[in-house]
C-alpha positions in Angstrom: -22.8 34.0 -10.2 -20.8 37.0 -11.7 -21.3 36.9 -15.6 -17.9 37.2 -15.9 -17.0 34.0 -14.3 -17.5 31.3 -17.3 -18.8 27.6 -16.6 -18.9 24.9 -19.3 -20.9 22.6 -19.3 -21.7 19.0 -21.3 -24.0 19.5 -23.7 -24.5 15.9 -22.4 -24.9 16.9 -18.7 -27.5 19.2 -19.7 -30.1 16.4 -21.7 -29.2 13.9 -19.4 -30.6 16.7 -16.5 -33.7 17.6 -19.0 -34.5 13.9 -19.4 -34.9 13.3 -15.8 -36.7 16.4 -14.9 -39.5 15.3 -17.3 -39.4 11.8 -16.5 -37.5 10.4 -19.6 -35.1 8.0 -19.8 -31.6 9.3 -20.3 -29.8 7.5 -22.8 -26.2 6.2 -22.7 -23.9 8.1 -24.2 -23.0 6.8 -27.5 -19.2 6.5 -29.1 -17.6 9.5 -30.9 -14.8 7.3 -32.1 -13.8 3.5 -32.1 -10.4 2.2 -31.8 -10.0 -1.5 -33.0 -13.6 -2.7 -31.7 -13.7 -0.1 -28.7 -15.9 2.4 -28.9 -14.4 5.7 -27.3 -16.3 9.1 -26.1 -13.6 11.6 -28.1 -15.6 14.9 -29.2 -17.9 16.9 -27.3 -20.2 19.9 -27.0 -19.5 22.3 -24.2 -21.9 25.1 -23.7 -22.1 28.1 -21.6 -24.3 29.2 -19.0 -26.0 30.8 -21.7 -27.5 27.5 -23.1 -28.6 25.8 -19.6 -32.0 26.8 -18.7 -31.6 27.0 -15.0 -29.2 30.1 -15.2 -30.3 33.6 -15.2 -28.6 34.5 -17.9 -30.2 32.1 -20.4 -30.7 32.6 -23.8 -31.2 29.5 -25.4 -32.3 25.8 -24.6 -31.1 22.7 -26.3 -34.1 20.9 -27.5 -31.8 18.1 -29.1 -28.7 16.4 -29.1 -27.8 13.7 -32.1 -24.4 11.9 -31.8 -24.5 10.7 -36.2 -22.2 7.6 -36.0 -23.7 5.1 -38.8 -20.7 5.3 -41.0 -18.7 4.0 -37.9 -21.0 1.6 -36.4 -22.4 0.0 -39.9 -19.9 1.6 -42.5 -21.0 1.3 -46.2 -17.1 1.9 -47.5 -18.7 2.6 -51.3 -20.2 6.0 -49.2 -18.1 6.0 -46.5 -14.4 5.8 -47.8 -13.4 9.3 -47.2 -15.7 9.7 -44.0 -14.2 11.0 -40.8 -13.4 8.3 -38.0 -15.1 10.3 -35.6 -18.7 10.6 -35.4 -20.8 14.1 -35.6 -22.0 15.3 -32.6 -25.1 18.2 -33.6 -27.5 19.9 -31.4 -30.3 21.9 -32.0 -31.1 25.0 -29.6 -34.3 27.4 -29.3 -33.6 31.2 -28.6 -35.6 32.2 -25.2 -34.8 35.9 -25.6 
């Protein structure tokens, strides 16, 4: 693949792919963002080939990926009054250089 030709990807994708290559169980994806009682997938992580470890023009691997919801699922409104209604989605990523 041409360098120039940009794929995203999931961030997702990618630990879902990770889990089953070493036998872990992937996870469901949790909710970003609830409507009423309906919990929504809204915000996400793409990532270049840069950060998937199968392309040869890797730089990094994503060791984690945290979808931080508490304040929607359980909200504390003394803590969480001025919270965002969408949860924070964080990864953590190792340079391979």
């Amino acid at each position: 693949m041409p360098p120039s030709k940009k794929i995203l990807t999931d961030v997702n994708e990618l630990s879902s792919e990770q889990s089953s290559e070493q036998d872990l169980p992937t996870l469901e994806r949790a909710p970003t963002h609830y409507h009423f009682a309906k919990g929504n997938v809204l915000d996400y992580i793409l990532l270049s080939q840069e950060f998937q470890q199968d392309s040869p023009y890797s730089l990094a691997d994503v060791n984690d990926y945290k979808v931080l919801n508490s304040h929607l699922i359980n909200p504390i409104y003394e803590n969480d009054k001025q919270a965002s209604d969408h949860a924070f989605v964080a990864i953590t990523v190792r340079f391979v250089l």
